[in-house]
C-alpha positions in Angstrom: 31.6 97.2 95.4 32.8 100.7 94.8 32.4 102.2 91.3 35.2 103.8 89.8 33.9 104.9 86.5 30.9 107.1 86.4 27.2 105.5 86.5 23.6 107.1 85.8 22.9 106.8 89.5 25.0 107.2 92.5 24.0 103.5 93.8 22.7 100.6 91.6 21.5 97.6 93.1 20.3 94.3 92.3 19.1 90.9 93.8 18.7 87.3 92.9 17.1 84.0 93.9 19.1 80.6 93.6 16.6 78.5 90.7 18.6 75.2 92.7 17.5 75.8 96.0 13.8 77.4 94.4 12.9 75.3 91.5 9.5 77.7 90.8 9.5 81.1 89.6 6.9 82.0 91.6 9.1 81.4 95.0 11.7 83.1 93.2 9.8 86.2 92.0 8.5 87.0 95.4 11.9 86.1 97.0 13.0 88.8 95.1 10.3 91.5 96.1 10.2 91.1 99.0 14.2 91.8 99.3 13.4 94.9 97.2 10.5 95.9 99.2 12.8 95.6 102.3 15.5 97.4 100.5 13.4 100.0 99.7 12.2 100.9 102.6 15.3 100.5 104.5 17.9 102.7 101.8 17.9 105.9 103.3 21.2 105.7 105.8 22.8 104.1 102.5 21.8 106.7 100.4 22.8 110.0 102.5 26.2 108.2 103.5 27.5 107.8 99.3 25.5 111.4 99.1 27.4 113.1 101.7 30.8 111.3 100.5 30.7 111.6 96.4 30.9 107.7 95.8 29.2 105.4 94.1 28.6 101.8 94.8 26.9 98.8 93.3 25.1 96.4 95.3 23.7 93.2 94.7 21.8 91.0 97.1 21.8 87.2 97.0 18.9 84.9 99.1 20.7 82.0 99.2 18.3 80.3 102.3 16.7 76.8 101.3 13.2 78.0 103.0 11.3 81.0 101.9 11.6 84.3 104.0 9.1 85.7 106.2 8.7 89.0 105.4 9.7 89.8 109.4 12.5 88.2 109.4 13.5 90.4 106.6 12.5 93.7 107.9 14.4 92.8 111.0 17.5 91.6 108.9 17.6 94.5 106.1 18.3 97.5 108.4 21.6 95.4 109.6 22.8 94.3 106.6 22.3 97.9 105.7 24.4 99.4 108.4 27.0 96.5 108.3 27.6 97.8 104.2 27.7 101.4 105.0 30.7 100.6 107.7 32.6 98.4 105.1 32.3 101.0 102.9 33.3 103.9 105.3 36.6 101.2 106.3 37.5 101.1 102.5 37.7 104.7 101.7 40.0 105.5 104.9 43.1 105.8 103.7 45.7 103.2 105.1 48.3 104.8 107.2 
């Protein structure tokens, strides 16, 4: 979501763990590093695209599979998602013809 009112930081983000699909916290708390591990190590491309354009953007990301993740399926999965954000964001700041 693009920010239209100024924030501390240039990108805020956040992520979450459904309690109905992972009753303990434990699942839930590692669900939930390992998405900001993954994140973390994956930002760059995100960070110099709302750099080199002014914007700001806030992100939140949702695990919403019934199994736990493997920690390779997200360090395959984190780079795309990633890429896929950055190009919805580049489409929403064209301006329409």
């Amino acid at each position: 979501m693009l920010v239209e009112e100024p924030i501390d930081f240039p990108i805020k983000v956040g992520v979450s763990a459904s309690k109905k699909n992972f009753k303990t916290a434990v699942d839930r708390n590692r669900i939930k590093r390992l998405l900001k591990e993954n994140y973390r190590l994956n930002k760059h491309p995100l960070h110099q695209y709302i750099k080199e354009n002014g914007k700001q953007v806030a992100v939140f990301f949702m695990y919403i599979d019934k199994a736990l993740p493997e920690n390779e399926l997200l360090q395959r999965k984190m780079p795309l998602v990633i890429d896929k954000l950055i190009k919805a964001l580049h489409e929403a700041t064209q301006p329409t013809p």
